[in-house]
Structure formats: structure tokens, C-alpha cells
RODO-2510 file (C-alpha; in nm, 4 decimals, decimal comma):
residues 385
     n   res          X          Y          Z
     1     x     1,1202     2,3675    -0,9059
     2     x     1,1561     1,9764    -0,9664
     3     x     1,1589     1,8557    -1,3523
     4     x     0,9371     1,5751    -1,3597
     5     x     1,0054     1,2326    -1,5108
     6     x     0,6524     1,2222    -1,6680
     7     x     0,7231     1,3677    -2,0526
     8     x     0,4049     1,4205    -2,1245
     9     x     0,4653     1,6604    -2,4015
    10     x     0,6808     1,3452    -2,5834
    11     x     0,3024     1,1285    -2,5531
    12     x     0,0537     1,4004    -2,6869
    13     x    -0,0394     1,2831    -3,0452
    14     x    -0,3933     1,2683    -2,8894
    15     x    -0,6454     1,4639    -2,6445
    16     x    -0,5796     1,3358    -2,2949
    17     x    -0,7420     1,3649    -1,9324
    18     x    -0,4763     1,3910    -1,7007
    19     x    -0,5643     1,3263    -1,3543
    20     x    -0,3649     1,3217    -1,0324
    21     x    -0,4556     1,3911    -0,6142
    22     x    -0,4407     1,7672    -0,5846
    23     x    -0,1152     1,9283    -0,4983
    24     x     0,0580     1,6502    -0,7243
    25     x     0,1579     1,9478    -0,9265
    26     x    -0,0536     1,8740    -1,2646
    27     x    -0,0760     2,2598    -1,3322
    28     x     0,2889     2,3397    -1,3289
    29     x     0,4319     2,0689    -1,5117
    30     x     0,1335     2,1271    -1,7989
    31     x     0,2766     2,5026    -1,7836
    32     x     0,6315     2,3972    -1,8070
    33     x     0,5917     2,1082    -2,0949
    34     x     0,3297     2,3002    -2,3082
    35     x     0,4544     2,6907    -2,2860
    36     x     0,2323     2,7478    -2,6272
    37     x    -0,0672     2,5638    -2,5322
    38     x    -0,3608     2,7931    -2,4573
    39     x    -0,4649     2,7642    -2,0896
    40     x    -0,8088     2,7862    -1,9653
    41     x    -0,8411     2,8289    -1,6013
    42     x    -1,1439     2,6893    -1,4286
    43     x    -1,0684     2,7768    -1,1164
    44     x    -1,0572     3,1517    -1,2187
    45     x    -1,3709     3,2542    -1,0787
    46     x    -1,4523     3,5151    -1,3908
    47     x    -1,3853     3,1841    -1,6185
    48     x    -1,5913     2,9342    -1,4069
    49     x    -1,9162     3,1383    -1,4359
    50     x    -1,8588     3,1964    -1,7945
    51     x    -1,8271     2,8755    -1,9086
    52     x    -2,0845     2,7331    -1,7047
    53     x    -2,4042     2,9451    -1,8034
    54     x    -2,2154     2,9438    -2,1559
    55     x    -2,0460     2,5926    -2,2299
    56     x    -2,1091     2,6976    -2,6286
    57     x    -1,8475     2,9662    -2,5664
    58     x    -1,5219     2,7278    -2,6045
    59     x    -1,6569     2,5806    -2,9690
    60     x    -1,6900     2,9696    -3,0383
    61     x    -1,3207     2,9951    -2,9637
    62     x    -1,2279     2,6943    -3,1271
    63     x    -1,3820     2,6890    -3,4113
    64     x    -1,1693     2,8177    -3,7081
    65     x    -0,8581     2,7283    -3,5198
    66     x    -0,6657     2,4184    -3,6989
    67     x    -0,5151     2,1272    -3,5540
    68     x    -0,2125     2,2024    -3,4111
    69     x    -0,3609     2,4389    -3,1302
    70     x    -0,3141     2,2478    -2,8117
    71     x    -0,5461     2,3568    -2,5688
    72     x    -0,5157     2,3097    -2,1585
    73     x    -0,8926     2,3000    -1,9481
    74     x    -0,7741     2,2840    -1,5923
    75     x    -0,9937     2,1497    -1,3116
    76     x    -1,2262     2,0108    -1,5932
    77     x    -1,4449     1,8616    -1,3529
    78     x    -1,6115     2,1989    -1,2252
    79     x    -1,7614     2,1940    -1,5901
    80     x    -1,8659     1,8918    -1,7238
    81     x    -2,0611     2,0041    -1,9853
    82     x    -1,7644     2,1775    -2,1972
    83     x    -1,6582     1,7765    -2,2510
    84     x    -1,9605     1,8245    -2,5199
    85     x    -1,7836     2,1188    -2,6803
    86     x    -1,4571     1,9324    -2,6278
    87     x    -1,5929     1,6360    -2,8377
    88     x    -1,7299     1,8239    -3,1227
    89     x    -1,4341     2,0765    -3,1838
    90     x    -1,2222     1,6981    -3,1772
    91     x    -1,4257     1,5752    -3,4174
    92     x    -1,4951     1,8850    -3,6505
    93     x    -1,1345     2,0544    -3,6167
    94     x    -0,8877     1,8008    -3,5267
    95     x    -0,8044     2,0293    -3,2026
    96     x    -0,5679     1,8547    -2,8931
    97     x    -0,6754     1,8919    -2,5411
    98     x    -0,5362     1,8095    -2,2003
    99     x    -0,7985     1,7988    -1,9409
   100     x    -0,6597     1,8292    -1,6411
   101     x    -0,8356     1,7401    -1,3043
   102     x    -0,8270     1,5851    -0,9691
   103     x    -1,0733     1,3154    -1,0668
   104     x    -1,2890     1,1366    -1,2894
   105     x    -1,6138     1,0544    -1,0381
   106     x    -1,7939     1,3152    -1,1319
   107     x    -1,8066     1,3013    -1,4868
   108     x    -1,8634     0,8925    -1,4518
   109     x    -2,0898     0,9652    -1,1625
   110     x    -2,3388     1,1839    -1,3730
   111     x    -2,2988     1,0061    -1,6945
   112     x    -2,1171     1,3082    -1,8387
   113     x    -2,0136     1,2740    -2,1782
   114     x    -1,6126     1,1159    -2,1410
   115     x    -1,5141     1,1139    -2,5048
   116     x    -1,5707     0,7574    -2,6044
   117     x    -1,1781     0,7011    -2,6266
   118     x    -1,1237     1,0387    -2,7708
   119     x    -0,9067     1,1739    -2,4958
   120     x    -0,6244     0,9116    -2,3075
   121     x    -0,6344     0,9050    -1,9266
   122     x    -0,3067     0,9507    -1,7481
   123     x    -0,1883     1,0157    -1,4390
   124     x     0,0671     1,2655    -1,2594
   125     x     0,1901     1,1278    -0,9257
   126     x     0,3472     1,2482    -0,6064
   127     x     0,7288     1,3058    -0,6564
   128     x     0,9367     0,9968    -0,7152
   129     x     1,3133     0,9866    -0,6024
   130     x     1,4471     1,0156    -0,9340
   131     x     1,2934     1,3876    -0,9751
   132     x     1,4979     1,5215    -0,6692
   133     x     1,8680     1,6191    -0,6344
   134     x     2,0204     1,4943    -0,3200
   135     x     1,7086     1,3227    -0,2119
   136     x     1,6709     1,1729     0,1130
   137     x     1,4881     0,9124     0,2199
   138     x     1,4297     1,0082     0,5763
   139     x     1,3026     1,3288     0,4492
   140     x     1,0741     1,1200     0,2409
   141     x     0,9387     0,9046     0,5185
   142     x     0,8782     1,1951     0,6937
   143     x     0,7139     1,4762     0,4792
   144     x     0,5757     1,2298     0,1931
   145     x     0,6436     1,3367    -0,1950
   146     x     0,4053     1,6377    -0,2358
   147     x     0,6109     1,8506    -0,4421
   148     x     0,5405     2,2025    -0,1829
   149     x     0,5612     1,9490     0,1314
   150     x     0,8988     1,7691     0,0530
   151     x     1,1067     2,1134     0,0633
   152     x     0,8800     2,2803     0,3505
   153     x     0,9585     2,3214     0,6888
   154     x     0,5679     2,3088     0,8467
   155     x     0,5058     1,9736     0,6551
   156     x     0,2495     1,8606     0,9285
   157     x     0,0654     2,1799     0,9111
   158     x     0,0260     2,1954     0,5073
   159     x    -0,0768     1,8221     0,5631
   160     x    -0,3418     1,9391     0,8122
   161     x    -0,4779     2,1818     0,5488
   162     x    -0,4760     1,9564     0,2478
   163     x    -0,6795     1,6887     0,4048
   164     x    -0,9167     1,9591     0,5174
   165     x    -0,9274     2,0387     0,1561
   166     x    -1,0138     1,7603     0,0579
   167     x    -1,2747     1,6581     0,2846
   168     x    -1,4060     2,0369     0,1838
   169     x    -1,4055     2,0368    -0,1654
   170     x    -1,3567     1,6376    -0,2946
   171     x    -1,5879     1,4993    -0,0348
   172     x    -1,8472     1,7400     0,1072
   173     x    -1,9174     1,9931    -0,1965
   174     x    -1,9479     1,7007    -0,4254
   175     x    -2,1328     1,5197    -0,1687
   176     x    -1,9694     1,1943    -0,1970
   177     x    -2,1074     1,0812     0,1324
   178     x    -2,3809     1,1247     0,3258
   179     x    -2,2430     1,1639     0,6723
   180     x    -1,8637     1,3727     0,6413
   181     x    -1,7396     1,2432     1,0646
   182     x    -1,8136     0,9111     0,9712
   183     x    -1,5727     0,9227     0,6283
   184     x    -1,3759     1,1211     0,8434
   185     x    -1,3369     0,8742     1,1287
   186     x    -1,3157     0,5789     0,7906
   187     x    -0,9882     0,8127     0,7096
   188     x    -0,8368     0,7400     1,0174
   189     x    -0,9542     0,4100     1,0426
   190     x    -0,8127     0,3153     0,6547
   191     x    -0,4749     0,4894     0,7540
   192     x    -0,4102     0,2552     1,0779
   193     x    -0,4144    -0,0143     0,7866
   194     x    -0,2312     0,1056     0,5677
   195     x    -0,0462    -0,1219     0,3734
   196     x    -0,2575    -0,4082     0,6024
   197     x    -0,4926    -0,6638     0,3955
   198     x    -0,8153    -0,4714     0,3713
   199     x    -1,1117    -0,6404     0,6278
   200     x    -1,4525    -0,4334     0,5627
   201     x    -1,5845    -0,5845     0,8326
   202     x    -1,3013    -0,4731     1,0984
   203     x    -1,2856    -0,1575     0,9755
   204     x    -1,6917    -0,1142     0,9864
   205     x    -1,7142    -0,1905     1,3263
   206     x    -1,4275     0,0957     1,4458
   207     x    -1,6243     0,3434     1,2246
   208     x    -1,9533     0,2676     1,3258
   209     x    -2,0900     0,2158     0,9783
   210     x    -2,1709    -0,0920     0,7523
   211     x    -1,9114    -0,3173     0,5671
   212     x    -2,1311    -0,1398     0,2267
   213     x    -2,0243     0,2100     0,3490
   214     x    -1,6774     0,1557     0,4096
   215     x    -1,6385    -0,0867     0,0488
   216     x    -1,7759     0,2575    -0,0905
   217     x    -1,5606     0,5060     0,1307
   218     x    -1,2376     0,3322     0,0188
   219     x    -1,4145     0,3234    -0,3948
   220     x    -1,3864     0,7044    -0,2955
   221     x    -1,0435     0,7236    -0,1608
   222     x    -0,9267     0,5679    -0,5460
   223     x    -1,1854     0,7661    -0,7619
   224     x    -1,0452     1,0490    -0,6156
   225     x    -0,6775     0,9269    -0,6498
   226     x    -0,6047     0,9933    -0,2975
   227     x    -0,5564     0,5666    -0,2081
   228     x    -0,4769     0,2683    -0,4302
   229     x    -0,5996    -0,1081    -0,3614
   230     x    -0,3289    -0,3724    -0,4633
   231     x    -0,4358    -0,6878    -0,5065
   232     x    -0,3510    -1,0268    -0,3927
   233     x    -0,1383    -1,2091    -0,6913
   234     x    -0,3391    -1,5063    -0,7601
   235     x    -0,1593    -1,7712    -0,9237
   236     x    -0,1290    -2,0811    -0,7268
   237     x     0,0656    -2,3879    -0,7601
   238     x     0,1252    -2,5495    -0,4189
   239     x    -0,0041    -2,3344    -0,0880
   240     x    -0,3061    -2,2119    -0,0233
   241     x    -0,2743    -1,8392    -0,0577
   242     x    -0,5085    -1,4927     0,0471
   243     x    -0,6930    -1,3427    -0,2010
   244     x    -0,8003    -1,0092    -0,0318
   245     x    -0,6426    -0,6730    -0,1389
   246     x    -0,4166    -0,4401     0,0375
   247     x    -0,4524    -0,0888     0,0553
   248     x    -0,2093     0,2431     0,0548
   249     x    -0,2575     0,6004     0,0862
   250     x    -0,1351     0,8005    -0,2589
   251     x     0,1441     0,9509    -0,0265
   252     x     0,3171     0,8544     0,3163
   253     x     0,2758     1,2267     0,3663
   254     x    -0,0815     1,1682     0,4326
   255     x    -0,0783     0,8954     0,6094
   256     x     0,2153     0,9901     0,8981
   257     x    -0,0490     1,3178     0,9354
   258     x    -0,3828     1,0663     0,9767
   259     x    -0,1889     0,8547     1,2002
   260     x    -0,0552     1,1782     1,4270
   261     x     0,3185     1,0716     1,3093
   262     x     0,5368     1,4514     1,3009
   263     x     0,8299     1,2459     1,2317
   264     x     0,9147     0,8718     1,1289
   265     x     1,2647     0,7758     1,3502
   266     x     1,4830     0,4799     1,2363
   267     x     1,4385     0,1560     1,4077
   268     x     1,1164     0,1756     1,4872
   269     x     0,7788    -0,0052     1,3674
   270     x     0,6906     0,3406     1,2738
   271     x     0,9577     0,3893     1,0038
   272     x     0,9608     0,0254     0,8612
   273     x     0,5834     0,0968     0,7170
   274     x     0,6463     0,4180     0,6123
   275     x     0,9440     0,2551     0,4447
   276     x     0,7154    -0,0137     0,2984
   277     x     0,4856     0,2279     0,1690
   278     x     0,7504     0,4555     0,0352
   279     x     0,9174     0,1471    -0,2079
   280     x     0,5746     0,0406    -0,3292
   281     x     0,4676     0,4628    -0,3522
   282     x     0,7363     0,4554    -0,5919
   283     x     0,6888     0,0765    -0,8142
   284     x     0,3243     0,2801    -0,8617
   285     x     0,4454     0,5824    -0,9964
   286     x     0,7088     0,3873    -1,2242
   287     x     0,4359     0,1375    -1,3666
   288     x     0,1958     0,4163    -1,4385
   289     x     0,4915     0,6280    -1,6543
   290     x     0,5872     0,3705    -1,8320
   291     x     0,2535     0,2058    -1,9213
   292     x     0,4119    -0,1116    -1,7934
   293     x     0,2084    -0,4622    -1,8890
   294     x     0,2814    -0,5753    -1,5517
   295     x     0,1052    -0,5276    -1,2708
   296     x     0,1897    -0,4563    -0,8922
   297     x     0,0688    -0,7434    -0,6289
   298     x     0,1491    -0,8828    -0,2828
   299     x     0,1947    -1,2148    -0,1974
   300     x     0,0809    -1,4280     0,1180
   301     x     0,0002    -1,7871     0,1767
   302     x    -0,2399    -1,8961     0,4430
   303     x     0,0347    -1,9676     0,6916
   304     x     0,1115    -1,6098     0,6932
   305     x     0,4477    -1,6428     0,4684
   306     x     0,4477    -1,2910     0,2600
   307     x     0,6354    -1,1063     0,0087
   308     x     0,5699    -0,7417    -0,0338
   309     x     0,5827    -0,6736    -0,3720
   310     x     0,5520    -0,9228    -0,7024
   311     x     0,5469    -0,7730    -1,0161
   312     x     0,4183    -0,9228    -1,3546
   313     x     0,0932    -1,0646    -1,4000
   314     x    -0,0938    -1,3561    -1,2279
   315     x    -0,3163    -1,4497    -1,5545
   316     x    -0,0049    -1,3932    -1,8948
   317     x     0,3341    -1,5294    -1,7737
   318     x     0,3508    -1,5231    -1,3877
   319     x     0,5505    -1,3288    -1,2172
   320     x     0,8584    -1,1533    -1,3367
   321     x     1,0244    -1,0180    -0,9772
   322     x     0,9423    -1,0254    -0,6573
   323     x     1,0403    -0,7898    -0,3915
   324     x     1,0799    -0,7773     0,0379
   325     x     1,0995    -0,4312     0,1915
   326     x     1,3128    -0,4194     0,4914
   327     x     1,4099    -0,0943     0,7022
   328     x     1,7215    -0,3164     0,8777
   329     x     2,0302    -0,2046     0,7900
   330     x     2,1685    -0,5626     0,8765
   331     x     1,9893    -0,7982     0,6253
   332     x     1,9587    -1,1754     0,7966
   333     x     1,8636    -1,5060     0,6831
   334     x     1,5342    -1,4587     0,8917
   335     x     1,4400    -1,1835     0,6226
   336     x     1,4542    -1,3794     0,3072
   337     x     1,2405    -1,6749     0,4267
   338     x     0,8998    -1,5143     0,2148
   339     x     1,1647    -1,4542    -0,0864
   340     x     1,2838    -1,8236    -0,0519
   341     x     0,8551    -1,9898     0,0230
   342     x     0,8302    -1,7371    -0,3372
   343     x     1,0659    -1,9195    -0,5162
   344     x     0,9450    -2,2578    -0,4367
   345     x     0,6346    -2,1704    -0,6084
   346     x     0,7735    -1,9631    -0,9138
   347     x     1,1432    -2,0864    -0,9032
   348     x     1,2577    -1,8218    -1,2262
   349     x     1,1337    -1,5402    -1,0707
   350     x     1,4336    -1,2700    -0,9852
   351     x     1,4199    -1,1623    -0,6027
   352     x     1,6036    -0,8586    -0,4018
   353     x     1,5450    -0,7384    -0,1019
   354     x     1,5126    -0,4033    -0,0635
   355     x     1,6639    -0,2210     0,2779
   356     x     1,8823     0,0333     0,4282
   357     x     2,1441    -0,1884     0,4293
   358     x     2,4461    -0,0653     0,2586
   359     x     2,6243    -0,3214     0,1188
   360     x     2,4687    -0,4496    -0,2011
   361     x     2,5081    -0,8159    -0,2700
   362     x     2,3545    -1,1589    -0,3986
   363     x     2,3088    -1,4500    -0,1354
   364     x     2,3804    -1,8237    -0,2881
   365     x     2,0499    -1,9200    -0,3735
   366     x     2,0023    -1,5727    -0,5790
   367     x     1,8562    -1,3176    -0,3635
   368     x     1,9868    -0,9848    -0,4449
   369     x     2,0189    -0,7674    -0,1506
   370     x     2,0254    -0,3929    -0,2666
   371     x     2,0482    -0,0696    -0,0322
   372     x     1,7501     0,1310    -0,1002
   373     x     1,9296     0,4204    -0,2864
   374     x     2,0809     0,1503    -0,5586
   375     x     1,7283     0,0171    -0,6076
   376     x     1,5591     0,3431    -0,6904
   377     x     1,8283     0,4306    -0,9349
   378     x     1,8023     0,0704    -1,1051
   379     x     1,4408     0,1119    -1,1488
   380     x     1,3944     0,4580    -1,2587
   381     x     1,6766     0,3807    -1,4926
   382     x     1,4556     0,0710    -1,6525
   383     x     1,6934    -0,1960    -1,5370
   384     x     1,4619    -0,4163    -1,2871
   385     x     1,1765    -0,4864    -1,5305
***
């Protein structure tokens, strides 16, 4: 059993919705940080039809209880309506809950009642590095962060039943889409660019469908928590730079099992995306625990000149650090030309590359290079921003 960097526990002075992609492991770490809290099980099947011909029942429970009772609703989303009886026992008796759920679509979707600021979204992400002794980043690029697919031996296979999952119970039952082989054949179509600037029209004409239906597909993908757009950071001085997002899968898990990858071998194309998406898997995860100000972006200019990762933010101060991902374990000059077109632009922004080489240094003009297993302990430790 990992022990997760998200304290949630240490945050609750409020009601909260915490969300995350199933199999993130939302359940156990509620169980493990909130032993007392009384734990209402939604998908029990015996508690699911109660509450749902009976919503009343839970202010019934709740209702001469006082305010320290913390109370857990998991898979909130399979009754909306108990947000109603949620709202009034906040109101009448001061009563915490943590909502748990995969995602928030429905209850936006329906206009069910969210608690007008009453209850704090947060999120629970895959695994990071920092929650796992001896981790290994082959392991990583191979099985993706899923807490029960890290440590299993059929990876591939539980992958194969999650996304059937999914596509069961996120996408069909909630009937997200209209036609399920043509979001299916979007999946596959959204995972040959990952971490690729997003082009609706490209990817409409592989899948058959209109540039509409695939802007809506990928609105799915982050409703449901299972993809994240990043945008383009905007501020320009000199070049002319792109303005259209990128896109990951929540977990390189996912996406090595869409693209038909059983394992991701060093040296190849293969393993430097999976790398790519494994670093910026990770700045995600780290800006959403810490409720970091800044903000994740790539950078690219017209002539094609990129840099992976910027953080800060394009519209209050600029940017803060900016990051290239490289799986060589042999850093060159001819890998620190997008760092070096950067700092022409924002000349006090800090720069590393990231990469599997092992010897951790700083170039003359101020790039840091740092191994990859020196750069996941600086920034889990709060030290890059």
C-alpha cells in the first residue's frame, strides 16, 4: 500500500468534492486519512437503491448530528440529488463532507445542485514518484502510475479492462456520445497525438467525424479526468509563436495500451514520449497538490523552435522556469537550442534539462542539466518553484 503525498485530511476545514480518473485510488486514501469519518457507499447496490428512491434519508441521518461528524459519499455522481440533502444539512448543522467521484459532468451536465462554493474541488492523481520506494522509471514508462498497475505483472491486461470500463460505464451508460466506435476510434486517434499540438481537423478526418465531435470527444476525455489540454504560453516579445494546445492522457499507462505499446525500450522514439509524458504527468500532479499560482504551458515559435514545459503564468509575471525533456543519456549542445531561443525572449527565466543523463551539471550560459531521478526529488521536495 503506497502513502500518498496528497494530505488531504491536513486541508479539510470545509466540505470538498474530490475527484480523480477511476482506479486513482480516491477510496483508499479517504479510508486511510479519515478512519472516523462515516462512509457511505454508493456503489453498494443495497445503498444505491436506497438513496435514490429516498434522497431525504441522509438529512434523516444527519440531522441531530453536530459539526464535527465528517461524512464520506463515494461515487456521488450515481446520486445527484443527495447534493440537495448535502447542502441543507451544511447549512442547518455545520456537517463536513467529502464527495468523492470520478467526475463532475454529470452533475454540471444536468444542472444538479453543486453547492454554490460550499464544498472545494480537488483532485487525487495517478501515483507520482515521490509516493514509491525504489521507484523506477522504466517501470513507469511502461505500466503508467495506476496504483494496482505499477506493482502488477499483467499491466496490459488490467489496462485492457479499465478502458473497457470506462467506455462502459463513463461513456456509454451516461451516454456521453452518441455513436461509442466512433469515440472509440477518437481514443485511438487522440493517443497517436499524445503530447502533439491538438489539430481538430486532422484528427476528424482519421475518425470519420466532424472537427465539432472530436472538440467535444476530447471536452469528454477532461470532464472525465481521463486527458488534460495544456496550453500554448502566450506571452510574446520577439517571434511569432503557436497558440494551439497540446494534449496528454491522465496516465502513460493508458496511452502505451491505446497505442498497442506492451513495453517502452530505451533508445527508441517510443520511450522518449513516454518519457515526455511521464515528466509533465508528474509537474500536473505537483501543481494540483500544492495549489500552485503557476500554471503548466509549452512553448513553440512558428519556426518550430520548442520547449516542453514553462511554468508560471503568461498574463502575472511571465514565466518562472522552463523545462526540455530528453530521454538521451548524453546531453549535447543540439538539445539546449529551444532552452537557449527561450531565454532570448525571457532572459531571467531558470532552465534545466531534464534526461537520463547521469551526471548533473550547469552549462556556461545557465542551463542546468539534471538526471531525471535528481529532478523528481527537487520538485517533490518544493525546491524548483
Amino acid at each position: 500500500m503506497f502513502s500518498r503525498y496528497y494530505q488531504l485530511d491536513k486541508e479539510l476545514d470545509t466540505s470538498v468534492f474530490l475527484f480523480g480518473a477511476r482506479q486513482t485510488g480516491k477510496t483508499t486514501l479517504l479510508l486511510q486519512q479519515f478512519p472516523n469519518a462515516e462512509y457511505i457507499d454508493l456503489l453498494d447496490s443495497v445503498t444505491l437503491r436506497k438513496f435514490s428512491n429516498y434522497p431525504e434519508t441522509l438529512f434523516e441521518m444527519y440531522k441531530d448530528r453536530d459539526s464535527n461528524t465528517v461524512v464520506i459519499i463515494d461515487e456521488i455522481q450515481q446520486v445527484p440529488l443527495l447534493l440537495n440533502e448535502v447542502h441543507r444539512l451544511i447549512h442547518k448543522r455545520g456537517i463536513r463532507f467529502i464527495l468523492c467521484g470520478s467526475s463532475a459532468r454529470k452533475l454540471r451536465r444536468k444542472g444538479y445542485n453543486t453547492l454554490g462554493g460550499r464544498a472545494l474541488p480537488c483532485y487525487l492523481y495517478p501515483l507520482v514518484s515521490a509516493e514509491i520506494p525504489d521507484f523506477d522509471i522504466d517501470t513507469a514508462l511502461t505500466k503508467g502510475m495506476l496504483p494496482a498497475f505499477y506493482t502488477a505483472k499483467n499491466a496490459y491486461r488490467l489496462l485492457a479492462s479499465y478502458l473497457d470500463v470506462y467506455l462502459r460505464q463513463e461513456i456509454k451508460e451516461e451516454a456521453l456520445v452518441r455513436n461509442l466506435s466512433n469515440f472509440q476510434r477518437f481514443l485511438d486517434a487522440a493517443a497517436l497525438t499524445d503530447g502533439e499540438i491538438v489539430n481538430y481537423n486532422n484528427i476528424a478526418t482519421d475518425c470519420g467525424v466532424s472537427a465539432n465531435s472530436v472538440k467535444e470527444y476530447f471536452s469528454i476525455l477532461e470532464d472525465t479526468l481521463v486527458g488534460y489540454m495544456i496550453p500554448a504560453f502566450a506571452k510574446r516579445v520577439k517571434r511569432r509563436i503557436v497558440l494551439s494546445p497540446k494534449f496528454y492522457f491522465f496516465d502513460i499507462g493508458v496511452t502505451n495500451y491505446l497505442l498497442h505499446r506492451k513495453e517502452v525500450v530505451r533508445g527508441t522514439t517510443e520511450y522518449g514520449h513516454a518519457f515526455e509524458h511521464f515528466v509533465m504527468q508528474e509537474l500536473i500532479a505537483y501543481i494540483g497538490y500544492t495549489h500552485n499560482d503557476n500554471r503548466l504551458s509549452y512553448w513553440r515559435t512558428k519556426d518550430g523552435v520548442e520547449v516542453d514545459a514553462v511554468i508560471g503564468n503568461d498574463l502575472l509575471g511571465g514565466a518562472k522556469l522552463a523545462i526540455e525533456i530528453k530521454s538521451t543519456e548524453d546531453v549535447q549542445n543540439k538539445h539546449l537550442k529551444g532552452l537557449r531561443t527561450f531565454a532570448d525572449e525571457h532572459p531571467d527565466c531558470r532552465r534545466i534539462v531534464v534526461a537520463l543523463d547521469r551526471f548533473t551539471r550547469r552549462t556556461v550560459d545557465n542551463i542546468e542539466i539534471m538526471y531525471v531521478y535528481d529532478f523528481l526529488r527537487q520538485l517533490w521536495s518544493g525546491k524548483l518553484f
